[in-house]
C-alpha positions as CSV (number, residue, x, y, z in Angstrom):
1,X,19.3,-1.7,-34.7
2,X,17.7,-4.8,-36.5
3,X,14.3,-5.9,-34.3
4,X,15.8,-9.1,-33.6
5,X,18.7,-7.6,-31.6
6,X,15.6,-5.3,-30.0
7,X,13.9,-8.4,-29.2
8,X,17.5,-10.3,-27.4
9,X,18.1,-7.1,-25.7
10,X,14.8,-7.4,-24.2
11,X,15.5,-10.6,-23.0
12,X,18.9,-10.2,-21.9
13,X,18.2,-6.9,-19.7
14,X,16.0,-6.9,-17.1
15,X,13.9,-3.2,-15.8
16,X,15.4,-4.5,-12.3
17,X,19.2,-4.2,-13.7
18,X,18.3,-0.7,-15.2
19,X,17.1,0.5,-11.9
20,X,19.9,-1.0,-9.9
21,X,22.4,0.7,-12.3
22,X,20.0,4.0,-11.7
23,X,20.6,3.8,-7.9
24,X,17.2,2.5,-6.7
25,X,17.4,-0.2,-4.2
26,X,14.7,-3.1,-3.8
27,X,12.2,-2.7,-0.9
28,X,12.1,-6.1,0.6
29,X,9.3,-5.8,2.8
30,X,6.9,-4.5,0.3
31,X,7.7,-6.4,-2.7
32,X,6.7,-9.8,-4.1
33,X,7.7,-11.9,-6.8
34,X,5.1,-10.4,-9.6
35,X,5.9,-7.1,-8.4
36,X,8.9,-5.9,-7.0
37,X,9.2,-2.2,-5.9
38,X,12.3,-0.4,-5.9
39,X,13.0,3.1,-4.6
40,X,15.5,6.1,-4.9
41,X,14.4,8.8,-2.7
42,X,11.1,9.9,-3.0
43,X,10.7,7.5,-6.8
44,X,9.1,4.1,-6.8
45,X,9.2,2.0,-9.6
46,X,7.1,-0.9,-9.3
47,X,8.7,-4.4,-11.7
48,X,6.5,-6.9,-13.0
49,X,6.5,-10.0,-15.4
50,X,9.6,-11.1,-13.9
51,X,11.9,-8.0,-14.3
52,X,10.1,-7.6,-18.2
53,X,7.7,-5.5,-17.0
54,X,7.4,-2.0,-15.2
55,X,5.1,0.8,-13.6
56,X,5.1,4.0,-12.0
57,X,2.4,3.7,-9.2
58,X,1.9,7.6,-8.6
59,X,1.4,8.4,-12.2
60,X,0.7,6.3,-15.9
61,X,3.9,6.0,-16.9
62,X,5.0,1.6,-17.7
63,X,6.3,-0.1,-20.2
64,X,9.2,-2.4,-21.2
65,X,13.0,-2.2,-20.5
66,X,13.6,0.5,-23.5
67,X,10.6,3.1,-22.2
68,X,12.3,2.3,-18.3
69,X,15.2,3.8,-19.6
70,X,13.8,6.4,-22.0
71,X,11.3,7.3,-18.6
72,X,14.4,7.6,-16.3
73,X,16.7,9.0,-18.6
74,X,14.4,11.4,-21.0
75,X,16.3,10.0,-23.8
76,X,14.8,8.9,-27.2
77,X,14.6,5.2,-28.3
78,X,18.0,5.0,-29.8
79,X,20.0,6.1,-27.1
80,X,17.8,4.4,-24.8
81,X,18.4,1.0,-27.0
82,X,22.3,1.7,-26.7
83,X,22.1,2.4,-22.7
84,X,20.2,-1.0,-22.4
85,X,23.1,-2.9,-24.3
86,X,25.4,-1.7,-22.3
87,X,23.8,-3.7,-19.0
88,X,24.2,-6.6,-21.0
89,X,25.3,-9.2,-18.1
90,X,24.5,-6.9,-15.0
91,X,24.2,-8.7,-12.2
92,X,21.3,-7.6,-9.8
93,X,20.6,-8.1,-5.9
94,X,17.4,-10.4,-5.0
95,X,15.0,-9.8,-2.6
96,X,16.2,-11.9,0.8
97,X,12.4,-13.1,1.6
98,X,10.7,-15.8,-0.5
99,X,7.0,-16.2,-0.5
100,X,5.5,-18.7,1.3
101,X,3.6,-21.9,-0.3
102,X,1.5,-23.6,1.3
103,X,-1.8,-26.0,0.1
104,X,-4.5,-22.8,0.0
105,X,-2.9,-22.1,-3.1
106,X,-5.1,-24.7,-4.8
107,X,-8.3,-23.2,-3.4
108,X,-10.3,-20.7,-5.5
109,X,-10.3,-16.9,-4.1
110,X,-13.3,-16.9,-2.1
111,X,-12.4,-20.3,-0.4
112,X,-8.9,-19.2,0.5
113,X,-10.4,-16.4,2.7
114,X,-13.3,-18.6,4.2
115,X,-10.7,-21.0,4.9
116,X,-8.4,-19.1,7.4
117,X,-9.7,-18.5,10.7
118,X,-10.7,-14.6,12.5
119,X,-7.6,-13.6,14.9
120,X,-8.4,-14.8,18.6
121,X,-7.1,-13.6,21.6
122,X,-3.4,-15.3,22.1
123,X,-3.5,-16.0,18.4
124,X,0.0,-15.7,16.6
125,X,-1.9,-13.1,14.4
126,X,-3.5,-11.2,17.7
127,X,0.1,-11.2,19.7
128,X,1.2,-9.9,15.8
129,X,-1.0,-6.7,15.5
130,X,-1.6,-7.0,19.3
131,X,2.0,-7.1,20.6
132,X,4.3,-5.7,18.0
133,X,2.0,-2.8,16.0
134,X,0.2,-2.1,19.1
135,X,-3.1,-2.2,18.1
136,X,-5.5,-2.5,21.0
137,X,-8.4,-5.0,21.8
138,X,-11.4,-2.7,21.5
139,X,-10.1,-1.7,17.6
140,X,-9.3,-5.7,16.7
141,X,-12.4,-6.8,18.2
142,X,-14.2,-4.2,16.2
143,X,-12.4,-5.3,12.9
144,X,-13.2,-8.8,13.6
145,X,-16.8,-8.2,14.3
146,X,-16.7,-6.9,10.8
147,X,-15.1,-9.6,9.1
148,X,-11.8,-7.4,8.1
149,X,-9.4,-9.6,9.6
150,X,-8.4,-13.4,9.2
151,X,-5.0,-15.4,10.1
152,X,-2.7,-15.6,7.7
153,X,0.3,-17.8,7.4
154,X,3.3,-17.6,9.8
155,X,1.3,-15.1,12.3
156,X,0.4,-13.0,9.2
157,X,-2.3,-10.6,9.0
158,X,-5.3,-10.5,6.4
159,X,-7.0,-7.3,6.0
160,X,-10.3,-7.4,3.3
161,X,-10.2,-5.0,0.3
162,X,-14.0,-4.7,-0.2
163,X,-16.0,-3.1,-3.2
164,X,-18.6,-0.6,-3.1
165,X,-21.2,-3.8,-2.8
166,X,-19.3,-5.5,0.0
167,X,-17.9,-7.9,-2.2
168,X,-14.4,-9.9,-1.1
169,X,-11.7,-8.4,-4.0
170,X,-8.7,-9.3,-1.9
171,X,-6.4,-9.0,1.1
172,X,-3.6,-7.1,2.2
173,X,-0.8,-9.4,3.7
174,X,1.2,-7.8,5.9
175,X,3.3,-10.0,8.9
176,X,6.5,-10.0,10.6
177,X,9.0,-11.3,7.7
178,X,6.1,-10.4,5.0
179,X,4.3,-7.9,2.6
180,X,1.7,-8.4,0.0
181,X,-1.7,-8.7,-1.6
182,X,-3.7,-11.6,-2.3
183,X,-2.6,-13.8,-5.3
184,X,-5.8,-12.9,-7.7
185,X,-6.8,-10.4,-5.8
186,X,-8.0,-6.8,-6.9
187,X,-6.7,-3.6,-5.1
188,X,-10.4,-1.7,-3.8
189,X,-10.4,-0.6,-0.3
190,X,-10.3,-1.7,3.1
191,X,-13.0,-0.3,4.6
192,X,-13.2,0.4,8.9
193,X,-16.4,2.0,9.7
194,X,-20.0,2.9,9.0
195,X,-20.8,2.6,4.9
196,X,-22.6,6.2,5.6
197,X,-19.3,7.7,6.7
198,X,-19.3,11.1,5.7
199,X,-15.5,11.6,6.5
200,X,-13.3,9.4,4.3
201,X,-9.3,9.0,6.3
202,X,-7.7,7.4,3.9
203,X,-4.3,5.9,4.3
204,X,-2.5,3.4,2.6
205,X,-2.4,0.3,4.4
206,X,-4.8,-1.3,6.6
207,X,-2.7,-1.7,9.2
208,X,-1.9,2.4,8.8
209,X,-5.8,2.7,8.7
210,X,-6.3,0.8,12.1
211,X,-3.9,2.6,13.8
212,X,-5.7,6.1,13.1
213,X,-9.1,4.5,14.2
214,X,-7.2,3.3,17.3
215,X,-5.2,7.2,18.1
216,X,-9.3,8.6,17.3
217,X,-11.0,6.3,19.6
218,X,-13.0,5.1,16.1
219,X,-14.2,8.7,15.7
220,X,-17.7,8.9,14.9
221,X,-18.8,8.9,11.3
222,X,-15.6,8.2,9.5
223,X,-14.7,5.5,7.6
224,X,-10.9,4.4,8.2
225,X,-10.1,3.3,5.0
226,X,-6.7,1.8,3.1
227,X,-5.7,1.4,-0.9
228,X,-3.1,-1.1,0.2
229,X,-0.2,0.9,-1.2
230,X,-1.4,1.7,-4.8
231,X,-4.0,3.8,-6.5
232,X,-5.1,1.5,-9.2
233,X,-8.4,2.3,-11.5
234,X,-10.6,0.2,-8.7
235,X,-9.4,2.2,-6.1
236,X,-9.6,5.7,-7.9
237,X,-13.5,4.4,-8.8
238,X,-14.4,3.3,-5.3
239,X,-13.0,6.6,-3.7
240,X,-14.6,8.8,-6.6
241,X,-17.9,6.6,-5.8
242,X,-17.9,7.9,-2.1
243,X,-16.6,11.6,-2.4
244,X,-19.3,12.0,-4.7
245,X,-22.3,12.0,-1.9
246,X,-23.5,15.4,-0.7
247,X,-21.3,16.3,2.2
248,X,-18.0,14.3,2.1
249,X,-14.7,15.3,3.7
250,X,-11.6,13.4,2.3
251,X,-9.3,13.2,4.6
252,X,-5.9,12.5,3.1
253,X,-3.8,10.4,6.3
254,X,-1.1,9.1,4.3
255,X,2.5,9.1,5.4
256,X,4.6,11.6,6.3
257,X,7.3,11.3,3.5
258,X,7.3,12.3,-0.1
259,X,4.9,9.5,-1.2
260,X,2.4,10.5,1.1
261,X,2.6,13.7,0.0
262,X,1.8,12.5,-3.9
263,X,-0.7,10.5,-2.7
264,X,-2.4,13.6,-0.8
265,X,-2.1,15.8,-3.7
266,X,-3.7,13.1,-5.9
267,X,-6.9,12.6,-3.0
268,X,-7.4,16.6,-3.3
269,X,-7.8,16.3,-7.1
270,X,-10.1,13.7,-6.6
271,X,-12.2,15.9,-4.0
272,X,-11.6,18.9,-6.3
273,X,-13.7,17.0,-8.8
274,X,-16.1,15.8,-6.7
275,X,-16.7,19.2,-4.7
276,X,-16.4,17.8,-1.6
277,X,-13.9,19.5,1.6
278,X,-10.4,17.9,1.8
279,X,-8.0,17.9,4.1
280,X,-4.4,16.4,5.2
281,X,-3.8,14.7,8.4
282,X,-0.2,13.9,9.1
283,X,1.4,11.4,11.6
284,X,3.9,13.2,13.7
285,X,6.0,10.2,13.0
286,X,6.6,8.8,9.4
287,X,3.1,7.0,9.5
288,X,0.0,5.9,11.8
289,X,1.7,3.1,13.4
290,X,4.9,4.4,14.6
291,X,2.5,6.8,15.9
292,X,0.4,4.6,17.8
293,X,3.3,2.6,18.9
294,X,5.0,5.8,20.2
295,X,1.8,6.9,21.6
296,X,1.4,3.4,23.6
297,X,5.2,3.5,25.0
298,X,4.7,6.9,26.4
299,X,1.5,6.5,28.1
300,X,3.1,2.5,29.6
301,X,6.1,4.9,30.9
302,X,3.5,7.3,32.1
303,X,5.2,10.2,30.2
304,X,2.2,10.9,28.5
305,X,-1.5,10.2,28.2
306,X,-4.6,9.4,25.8
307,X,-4.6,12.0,22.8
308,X,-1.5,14.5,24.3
309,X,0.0,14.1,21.0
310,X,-2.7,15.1,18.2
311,X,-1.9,14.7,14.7
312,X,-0.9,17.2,12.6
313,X,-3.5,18.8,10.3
314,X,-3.3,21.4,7.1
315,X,-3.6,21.4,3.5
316,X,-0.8,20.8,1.1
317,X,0.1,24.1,-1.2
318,X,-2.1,24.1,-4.6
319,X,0.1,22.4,-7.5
């Protein structure tokens, strides 16, 4: 095969009709339009530069359309080249949101997070994490205090990523209709608690990281933290950063489901290396906030009451 028909096949075949063809399905509510995550089972793949682009969040693998299909298939280049022109034409299923636009768009990073507002009580963001994921007062008013939160669009929520300095890197996005990061923004941590934490529950997403502060009662000295869905380099250096003090417990309180299970194995590595204790948590439903929510129903019923239901606790099986 000349490079030229290489280089139309490229262009002609997107990684979004390979993995359509593959059996994955688009996730609507976390994708956006750089990157749109698709999943078969337990497998995300993760497509970027407008369906030209691809990565494997829980391990290195990326590339282009031909090492998508060489990844997938375990086939060589060839084959791989021949499986690609056969998709010639394929027609794939687009997400059913579309980002919002709106004038902030135009502001630089810093001044788009200065310019939204904290959630108030009655806010469209409050009644949001309030009224539908449950999250009580005493936790938001905490989060506030701490500058974690701010309004987003449409009753959206903002939740800071923060480095190991305190400086602003980004935002997770998360509302009813909507999932995201900031445009620009860099993956770190979202941070809940004391910076002297000596237990680190990390989950992945804010919201899931809220929601475990709110079933502890904000137990004292942890740090609820969140990588916002992804384990990029910033993260991996942030969380390395704090499981290296003398004392540390990593707490791995991701979901209940095969990618929280990856995730865990990848936080006891980490606090292998470090030598620092490790642990899993699991929700007793898939994560922390069908948890909480659960939690709240049963005590409004009066079936149940503050901390009946305790999370689930052990250590995966060494790899």
């Amino acid at each position: 095969m000349k490079r030229r028909e290489i280089e139309a096949l490229r262009e002609q075949v997107s990684c979004a009709a390979v993995l359509e063809h593959a059996g994955f399905a688009i996730d609507a509510k976390e994708s956006t339009r750089r990157a749109v995550k698709f999943r078969r089972g337990g497998e995300i793949i993760i497509v970027t530069y407008e369906g030209r682009g691809w990565f494997d969040p829980l391990s290195e693998a990326k590339g282009d359309v031909f090492r998508l299909v060489e990844h997938l298939d375990r086939v060589g280049f060839l084959e791989g080249a021949e499986r690609v022109a056969d998709l010639v034409g394929f027609q794939i299923t687009e997400p059913e949101w579309q980002p919002a636009r709106n004038s902030e768009s135009d502001l630089s990073f810093p001044d788009r997070w200065q310019a939204r507002r904290s959630p108030w009580l009655g806010s469209a963001t409050w009644r949001y994490l309030n009224g539908e994921r449950r999250l009580p007062s005493f936790l938001l008013k905490t989060a506030i205090q701490g500058d974690l939160l701010r309004e987003g669009p449409q009753g959206s929520m903002w939740a800071a990523h923060r480095d190991q300095a305190g400086v602003l890197t980004g935002w997770e996005a998360r509302g009813p209709q909507y999932r995201g990061f900031a445009s620009g923004g860099t993956k770190v941590l979202f941070r809940l608690g004391p910076d002297s934490a000596m237990r680190l529950a990390v989950t992945e997403a804010a919201i899931d990281a809220m929601s475990l502060a709110a079933i502890e009662g904000l137990r004292k000295g942890t740090v609820y933290l969140s990588t916002g869905g992804g384990w990029s380099p910033t993260t991996e250096a942030a969380m390395r950063a704090l499981a290296a003090r003398s004392g540390v417990q990593v707490v791995a309180a991701t979901d209940a489901n095969p990618q929280g299970d990856m995730f865990a194995e990848r936080l006891r590595a980490l606090a292998d290396n470090a030598g620092c204790d490790w642990t899993r948590l699991r929700p007793t439903e898939e994560d922390w906030n069908e948890t909480l929510k659960i939690r709240e129903r049963e005590k409004k019923d009066g079936e149940g009451v503050p901390h009946a239901r305790r999370p689930r606790q052990g250590r995966l099986r060494p790899a």
